[in-house]
N, C-alpha and C positions, 0 to 999 in steps of 0.2 A: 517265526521271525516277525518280530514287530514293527511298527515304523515308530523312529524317533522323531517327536517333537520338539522343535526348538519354541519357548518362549518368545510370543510375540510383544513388539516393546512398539508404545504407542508415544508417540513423543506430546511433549506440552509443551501449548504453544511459547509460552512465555521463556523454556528452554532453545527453543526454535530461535523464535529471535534474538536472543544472546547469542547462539554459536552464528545466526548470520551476519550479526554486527562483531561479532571475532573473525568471522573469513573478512569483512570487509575491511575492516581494519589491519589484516594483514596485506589484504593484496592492495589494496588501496580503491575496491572497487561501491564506486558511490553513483544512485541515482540521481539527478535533478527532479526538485518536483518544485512547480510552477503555480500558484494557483491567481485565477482572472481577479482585474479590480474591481468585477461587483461583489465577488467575497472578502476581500479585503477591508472591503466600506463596510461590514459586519463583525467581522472577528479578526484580529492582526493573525497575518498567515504567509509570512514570509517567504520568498524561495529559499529551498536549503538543498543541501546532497545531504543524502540519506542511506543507510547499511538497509539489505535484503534481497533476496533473493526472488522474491514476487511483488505485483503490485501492493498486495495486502500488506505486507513483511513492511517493506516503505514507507504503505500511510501508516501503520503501527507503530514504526519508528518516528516519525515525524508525529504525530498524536501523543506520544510518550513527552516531546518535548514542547509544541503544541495542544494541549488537552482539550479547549475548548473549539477547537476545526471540527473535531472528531463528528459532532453533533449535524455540522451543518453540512459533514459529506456522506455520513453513513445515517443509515436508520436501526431502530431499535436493535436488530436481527444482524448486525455487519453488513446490509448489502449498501451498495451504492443510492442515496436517497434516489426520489423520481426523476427528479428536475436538477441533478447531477452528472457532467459525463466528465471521461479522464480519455485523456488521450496519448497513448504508448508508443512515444516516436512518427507521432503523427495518425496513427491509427486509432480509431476510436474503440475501445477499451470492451470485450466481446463475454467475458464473463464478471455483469454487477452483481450477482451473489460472493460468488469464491477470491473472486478478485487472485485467479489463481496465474495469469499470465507474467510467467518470466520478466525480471528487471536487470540488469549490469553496467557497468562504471558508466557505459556510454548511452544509458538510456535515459532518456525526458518524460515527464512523466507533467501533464499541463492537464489541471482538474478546473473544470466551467461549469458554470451555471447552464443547465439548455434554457432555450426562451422559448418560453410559449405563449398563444394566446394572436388575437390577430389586431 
């Protein structure tokens, strides 16, 4: 007796965010995302509600309509730049690579510059 294999199916991302901007759109479930007014004095970056199911899913959607944010929140690699933090209903944002933490209709999503330097 052998063991059956099911085909493993690796989603794409760009399918991913279509089916989470169709859930969101069905159930009406939208992030806020917020960003501070010293990005704003660089690149118009409006608040908006946003479809996704993760923080990444969100900036992805808002960068879709947005294009030029993208630069000055993520680096080369998708992670959150250095001198970037987002903050997830007040909590400061715990994985800058994956940007993998859960978002829903009633989450805020408030991206800042950190300050450095003395």
């Amino acid at each position: 007796m052998g063991l059956a294999s099911s085909p493993v199916q690796i989603d794409h991302p760009a399918r991913s965010r279509e089916r989470a901007a169709a859930y969101a759109a069905r159930t009406g479930e939208m992030a806020q995302i917020t960003f501070t007014q010293n990005l704003t004095r660089h690149v118009e970056c409006p608040a908006l509600e946003v479809a996704g199911g993760t923080v990444r899913e969100a900036l992805e959607r808002y960068f879709e309509l947005h294009p030029r944010v993208r630069g000055y929140v993520l680096d080369e690699q998708g992670a959150l730049r250095k001198h970037v933090v987002v903050f997830v209903d007040g909590q400061q944002l715990k994985d800058r690579a994956g940007l993998s933490e859960p978002v829903s209709e009633r989450t805020s999503l408030y991206v800042m510059q950190a300050l450095s330097g003395g």
